[in-house]
N, C-alpha and C positions, 0 to 999 in steps of 0.2 A: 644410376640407381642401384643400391647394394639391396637383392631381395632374397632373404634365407629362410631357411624354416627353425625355428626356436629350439635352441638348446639350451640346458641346463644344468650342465656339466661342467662347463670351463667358467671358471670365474676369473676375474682378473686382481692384480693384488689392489686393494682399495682400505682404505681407514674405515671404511663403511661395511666391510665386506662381513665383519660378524656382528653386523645388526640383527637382535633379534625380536622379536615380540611377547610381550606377555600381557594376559588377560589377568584384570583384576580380579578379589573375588565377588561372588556372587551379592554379598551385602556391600560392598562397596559401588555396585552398578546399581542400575533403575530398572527396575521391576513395576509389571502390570501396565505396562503402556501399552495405549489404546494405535497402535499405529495407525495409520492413514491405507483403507486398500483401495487406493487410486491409480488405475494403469499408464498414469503419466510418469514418463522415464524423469525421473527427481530425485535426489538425494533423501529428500521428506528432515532432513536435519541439520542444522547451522548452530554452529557451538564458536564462545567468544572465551577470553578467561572470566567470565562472570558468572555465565549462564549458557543452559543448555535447550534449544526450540527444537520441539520433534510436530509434525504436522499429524493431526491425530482424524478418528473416526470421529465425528458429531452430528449427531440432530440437527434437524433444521436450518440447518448451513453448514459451513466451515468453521477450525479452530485448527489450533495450536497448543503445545503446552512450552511452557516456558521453566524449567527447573533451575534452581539457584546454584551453586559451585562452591561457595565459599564451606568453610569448614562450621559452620554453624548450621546450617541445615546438612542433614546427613544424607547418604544416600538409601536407597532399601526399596518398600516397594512400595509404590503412590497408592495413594486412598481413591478406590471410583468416584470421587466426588472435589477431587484437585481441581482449584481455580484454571479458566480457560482463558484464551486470548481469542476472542469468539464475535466478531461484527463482521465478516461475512456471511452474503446470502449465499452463498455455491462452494461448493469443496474448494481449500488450499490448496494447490500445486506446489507454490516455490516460496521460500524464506530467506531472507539473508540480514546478517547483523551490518548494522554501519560500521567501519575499520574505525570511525573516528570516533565514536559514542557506543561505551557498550551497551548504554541503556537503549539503543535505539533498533529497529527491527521493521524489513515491510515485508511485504507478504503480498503473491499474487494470486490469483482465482478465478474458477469459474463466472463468478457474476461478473467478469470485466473490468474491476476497480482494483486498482494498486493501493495499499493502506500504508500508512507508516506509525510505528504505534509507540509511544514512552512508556517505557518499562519500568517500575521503581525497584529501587536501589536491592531492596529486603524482600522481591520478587512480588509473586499475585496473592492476594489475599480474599478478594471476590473475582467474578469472571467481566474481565476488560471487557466493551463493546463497545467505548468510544475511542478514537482514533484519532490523532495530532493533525492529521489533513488523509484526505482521497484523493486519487491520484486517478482521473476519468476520463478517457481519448478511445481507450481501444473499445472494437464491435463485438469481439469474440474474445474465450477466454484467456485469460494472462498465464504463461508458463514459467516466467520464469523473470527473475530480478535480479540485477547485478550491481553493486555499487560501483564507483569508479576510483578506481587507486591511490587518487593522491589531490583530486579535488574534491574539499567540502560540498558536504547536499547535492552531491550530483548523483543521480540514478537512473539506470539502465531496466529497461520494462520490453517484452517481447510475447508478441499474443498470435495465438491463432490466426487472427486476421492478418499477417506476415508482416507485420509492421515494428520497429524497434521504433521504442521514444524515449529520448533523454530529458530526464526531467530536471527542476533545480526546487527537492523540497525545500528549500529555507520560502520559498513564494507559493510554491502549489502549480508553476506554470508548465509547458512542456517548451524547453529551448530549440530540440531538433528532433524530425522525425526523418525515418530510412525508411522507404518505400522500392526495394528493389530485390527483393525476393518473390519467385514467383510458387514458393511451396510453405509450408510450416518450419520454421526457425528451429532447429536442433537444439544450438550450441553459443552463446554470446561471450565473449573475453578481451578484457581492456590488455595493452600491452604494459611494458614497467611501469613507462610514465603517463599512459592514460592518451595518449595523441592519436592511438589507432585504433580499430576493435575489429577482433576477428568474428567472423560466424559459420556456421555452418547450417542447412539447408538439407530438404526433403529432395532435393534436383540433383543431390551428389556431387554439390559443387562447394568450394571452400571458397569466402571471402575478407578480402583487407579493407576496411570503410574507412573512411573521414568520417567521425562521429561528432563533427560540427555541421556537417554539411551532406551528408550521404556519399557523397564522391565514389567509388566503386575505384581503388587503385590496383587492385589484382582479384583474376577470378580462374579456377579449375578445379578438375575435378580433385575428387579427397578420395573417397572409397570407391568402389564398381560394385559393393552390396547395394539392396533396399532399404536393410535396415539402420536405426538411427548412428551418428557419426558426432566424434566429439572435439573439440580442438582447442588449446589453448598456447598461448604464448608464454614461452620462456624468458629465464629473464634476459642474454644475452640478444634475446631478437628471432629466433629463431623458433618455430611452430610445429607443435608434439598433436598429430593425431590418432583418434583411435576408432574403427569403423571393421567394416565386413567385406571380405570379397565375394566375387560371383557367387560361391560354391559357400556361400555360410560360413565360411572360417575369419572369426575374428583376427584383426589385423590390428597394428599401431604401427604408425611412419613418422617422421623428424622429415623436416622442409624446410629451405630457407626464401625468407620475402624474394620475390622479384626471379624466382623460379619453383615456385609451389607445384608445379605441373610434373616437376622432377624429384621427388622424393630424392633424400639424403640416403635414407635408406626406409625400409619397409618390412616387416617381420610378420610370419602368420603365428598366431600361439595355438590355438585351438579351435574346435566346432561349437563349440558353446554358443545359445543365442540369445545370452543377458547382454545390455550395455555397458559397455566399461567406462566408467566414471576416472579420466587422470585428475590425480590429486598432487598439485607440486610443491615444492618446498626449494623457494629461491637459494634460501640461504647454503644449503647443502647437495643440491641441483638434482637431487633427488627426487623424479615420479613414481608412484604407487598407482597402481591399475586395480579398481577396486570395482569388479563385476554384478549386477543387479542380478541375484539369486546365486552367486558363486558364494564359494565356502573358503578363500585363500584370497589374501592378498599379495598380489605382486610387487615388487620394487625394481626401479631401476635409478643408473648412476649415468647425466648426459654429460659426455667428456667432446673435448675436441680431438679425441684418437680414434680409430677407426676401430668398430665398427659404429662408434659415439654414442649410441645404446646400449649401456653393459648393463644384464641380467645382474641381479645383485643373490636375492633369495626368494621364496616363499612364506607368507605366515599362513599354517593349515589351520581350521577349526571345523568341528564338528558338523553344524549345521550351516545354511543358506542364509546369507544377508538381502535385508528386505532394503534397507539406507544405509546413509554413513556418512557421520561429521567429521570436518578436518580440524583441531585446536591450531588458531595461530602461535608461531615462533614464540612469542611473547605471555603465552600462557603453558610452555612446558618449565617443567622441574629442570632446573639446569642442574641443581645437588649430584643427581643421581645419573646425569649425562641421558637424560631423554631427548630425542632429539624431535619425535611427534608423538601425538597423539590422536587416537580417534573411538569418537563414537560411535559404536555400528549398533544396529539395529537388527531385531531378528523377525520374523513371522509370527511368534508366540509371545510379543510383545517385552522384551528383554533387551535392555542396551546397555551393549556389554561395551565394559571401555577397557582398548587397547593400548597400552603405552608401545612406543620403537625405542633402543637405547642402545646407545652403542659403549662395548663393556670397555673403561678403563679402571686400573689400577688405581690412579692419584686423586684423589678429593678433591686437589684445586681445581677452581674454574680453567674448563677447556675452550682455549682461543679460539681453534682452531674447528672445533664443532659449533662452537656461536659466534659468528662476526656478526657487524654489526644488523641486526634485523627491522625493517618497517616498521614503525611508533604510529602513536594513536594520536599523532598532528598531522593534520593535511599542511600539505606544501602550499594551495593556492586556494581560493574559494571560487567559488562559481562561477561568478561574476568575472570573476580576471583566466579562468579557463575559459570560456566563450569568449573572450573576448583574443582570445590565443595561445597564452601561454601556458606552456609545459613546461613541466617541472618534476622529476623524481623525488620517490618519497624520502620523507626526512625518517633518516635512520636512528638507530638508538640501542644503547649496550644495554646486556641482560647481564653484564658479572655482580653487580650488587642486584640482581631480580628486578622484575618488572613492577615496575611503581606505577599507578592510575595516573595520570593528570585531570585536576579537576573541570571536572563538564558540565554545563545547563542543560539545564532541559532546551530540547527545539521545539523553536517557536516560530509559526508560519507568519511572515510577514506581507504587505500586498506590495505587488512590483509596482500598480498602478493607482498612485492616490488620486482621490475624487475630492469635492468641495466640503463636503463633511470632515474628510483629517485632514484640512489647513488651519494651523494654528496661526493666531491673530496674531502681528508683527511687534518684537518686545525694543526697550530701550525710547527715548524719548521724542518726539516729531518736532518740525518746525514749527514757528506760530503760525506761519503764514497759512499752514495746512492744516494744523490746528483750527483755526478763524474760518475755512473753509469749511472743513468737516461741521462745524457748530451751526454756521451757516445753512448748510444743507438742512441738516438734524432738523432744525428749527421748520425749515419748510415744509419739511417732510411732516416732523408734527404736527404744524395747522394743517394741512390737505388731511390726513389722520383725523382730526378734530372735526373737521368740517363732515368731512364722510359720517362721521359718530354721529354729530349731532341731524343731519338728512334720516340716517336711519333711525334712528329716535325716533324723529316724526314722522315718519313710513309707519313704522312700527304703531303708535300712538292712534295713526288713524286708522289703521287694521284692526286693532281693538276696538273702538269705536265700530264701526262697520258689522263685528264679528256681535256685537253687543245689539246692533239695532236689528239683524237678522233674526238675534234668539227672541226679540220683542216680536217681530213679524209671525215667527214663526208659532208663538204663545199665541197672538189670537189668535190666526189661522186654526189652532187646532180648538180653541174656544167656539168659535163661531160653526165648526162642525158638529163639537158638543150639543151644540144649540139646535142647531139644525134638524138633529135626530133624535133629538128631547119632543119635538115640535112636530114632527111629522111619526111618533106615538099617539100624543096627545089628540092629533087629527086624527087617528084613526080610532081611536076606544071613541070619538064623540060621533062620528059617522055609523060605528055599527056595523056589525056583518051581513045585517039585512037590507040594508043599502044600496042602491044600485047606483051606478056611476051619476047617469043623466039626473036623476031626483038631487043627488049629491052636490051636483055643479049647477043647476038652478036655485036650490035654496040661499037664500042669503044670509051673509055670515049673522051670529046671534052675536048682540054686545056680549050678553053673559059668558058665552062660550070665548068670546077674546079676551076678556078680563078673566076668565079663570086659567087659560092659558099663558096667558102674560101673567098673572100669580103665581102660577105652578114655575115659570121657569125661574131657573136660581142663578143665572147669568146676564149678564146686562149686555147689550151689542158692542157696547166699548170698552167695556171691562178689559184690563190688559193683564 
């Protein structure tokens, strides 16, 4: 292991090596964003050639903003009242654009649901709250979202509760889960062609999965700091980390599979205690170290000469960055020999965007700064990636610029059909089956028939029944009428001066029963 302390002195000679940076200006950037002040180590920004997601401050849950790119909306400074992308309950964490749809976008969060959400073309017009599918497994909240390289609708989810699941939006299902970390998940990254994925871990341990299956093929430590540790995959194979020594001094080290234990080499750069975010660039093999609350961006060039990490330069600015988006290959200016782009993000809600360019001379398309770069076709869909194969991304030239290919909307279909979507069988039967079917039918409608007409007359004498109770129930209340018509009538003819015994020896008067029996205005059978 080659381990030095950081210089910045000796350059080496490189076609890269007067790469410089320049900041747009101020009305050409985004102004007045509400950024997101959440202490989860996140980029908070994910930029496509289309459109631009910053993770913002919001009420009552979570949001995003989504700003548009194309030359018909300008840039300048958002109105406090710009459309949201706003159906979570819990703050946003992490965003990421689909490589294969740039309309497409998920997003993780505190409430524990992974969202995937369709963006239209001419951006947000009201504030989005519903969402293409939910994506619901994990206990605790979700930090972070990664698509996978080169197979359609596959998605990468890692929460709190140390679990990664690969999901297959085109169904809503989750394919595999990794249950093999015993801390908080740092850092998740597919390799070129998507067969392996690295992580990194709160335990200070770096790992190689089988992201079919969890399999654990290589595991050791990364950094000997506490603090968080970042790692991603190169594109020849070979694993760029970035983390903390004992003593607080940020570090990044180069490793190759199947010796991770042995650093290639290891470099301290500074005390600093932000996270450094690498941001790569296959085509040019170019990392950038882009530190949470640092004011510079670093670059570097990985070579296969020693010391394989050459320092390239610095881009200095003013103030401390809060986030930072990378533009893919396929969304810089080739005119002007840009070779990246990014979004940074500041504290006082300003995002300022940096171009990288490297100066030539000649106006004609440069080969040799753009081979061919990663296209917006998946090599393989879900369905035949689970089922094994791997495949590198289909490439594609940027010398006549980058052209869209036309995309659908996605649309969640069910992996699992039930008796409801089977459609009834087309094209013509036999008779025989035909004669059958008729057959049945017919029996099936006399039993049918016969049932009908049973309950008819169920029915029939219930009514009847319901009909002679209301008759019962008419005298019944007649014959009470009666009753207490009659036993007035006895009493005003007894008198109050009456005594019982006189009362119950006297014998009834005809008169007094005929005038009784006249007085009542009911008959005993009156119905």
């Amino acid at each position: 292991m080659i381990e030095t302390k950081m210089s910045f002195r000796l350059v080496r000679q490189s076609k890269f090596r007067h790469v410089y940076g320049t900041c747009l200006k101020r009305e050409q950037c985004f102004d007045n964003v509400r950024v997101s002040k959440s202490s989860w180590d996140s980029t908070f920004c994910a930029v496509n050639p289309k459109f631009c997601a910053i993770i913002v401050e919001s009420g009552g849950g979570g949001a995003f903003i989504v700003l548009p790119l194309n030359k018909i909306n300008k840039a300048g400074r958002i109105p406090p009242d710009h459309p949201l992308v706003g159906g979570h309950k819990g703050p946003v964490l992490d965003i990421a654009w689909d490589p294969f749809n740039d309309n497409v976008i998920a997003s993780g969060s505190e409430d524990c649901v992974v969202k995937v959400w369709q963006i239209p073309d001419y951006g947000l017009v009201t504030t989005m709250t519903e969402s293409v599918v939910d994506l619901m497994y994990h206990q605790r909240r979700v930090g972070m979202v990664v698509w996978h390289p080169t197979a359609n609708n596959v998605l990468l989810s890692a929460g709190s509760d140390n679990i990664v699941v690969i999901w297959n939006v085109g169904c809503g299902d989750p394919l595999c889960t990794v249950d093999v970390h015993p801390d908080i998940i740092y850092s998740c990254c597919f390799n070129w062609d998507g067969s392996l994925l690295l992580t990194t871990c709160k335990d200070k341990k770096i790992r190689i999965i089988n992201p079919r299956d969890g399999e654990v093929f290589e595991e050791a430590t990364s950094h000997e700091g506490s603090k968080a540790t970042r790692a991603i995959f190169l594109k020849n194979g070979l694993v760029f980390t970035t983390g903390f020594s004992k003593r607080s001094e940020r570090q990044y080290s180069l490793r190759a599979p199947g010796h991770l234990d042995d650093p290639i080499t290891m470099v301290e750069l500074d005390s600093s205690n932000g996270v450094m975010f690498p941001m790569y660039d296959p085509d040019t093999n170019l990392v950038y170290l882009c530190g949470k609350g640092d004011s510079v961006i670093r670059y570097f060039e990985i070579t296969p000469e020693v010391p394989f990490v050459h320092y390239i330069n610095t881009f200095q600015l003013p103030d401390p960055q809060r986030g930072i988006g990378m533009m893919p290959k396929r969304g810089v200016d080739v005119t002007t020999c840009e070779i990246t782009r990014f979004y940074r993000l500041n504290n006082n809600g300003f995002c300022q965007i940096i171009t990288m360019t490297v100066p030539r001379k000649s106006e004609l398309f440069q080969e040799d700064l753009y081979p061919d770069t990663p296209g917006d076709i998946p090599a393989v869909s879900a369905e035949e990636w689970w089922e094994g194969q791997n495949k590198e991304p289909i490439l594609m030239s940027l010398k006549d610029g980058y052209q869209a290919t036309q995309k659908t909307e996605l649309k969640v279909t069910k992996k699992k059909t039930n008796i409801l979507d089977r459609m009834p069988p087309t094209g013509k039967v036999k008779s025989e089956e035909d004669g059958k079917a008729t057959a049945i039918s017919s029996e099936a409608l006399e039993k049918v028939n016969e049932v009908t007409k049973v309950n008819d007359d169920l029915r029939k004498r219930i009514d009847e029944l319901q009909t002679e109770m209301k008759k019962f129930k008419a005298v019944f209340l007649k014959q009470e009428n009666r009753i207490r018509v009659l036993e007035n009538k006895l009493g005003e003819l007894v008198g109050p001066g009456s005594t019982p015994a006189s009362t119950q020896q006297a014998p009834p008067s005809p008169v007094s029963t005929n005038t009784v029996n006249n007085n009542c205005d009911m008959a005993p059978d009156e119905v």
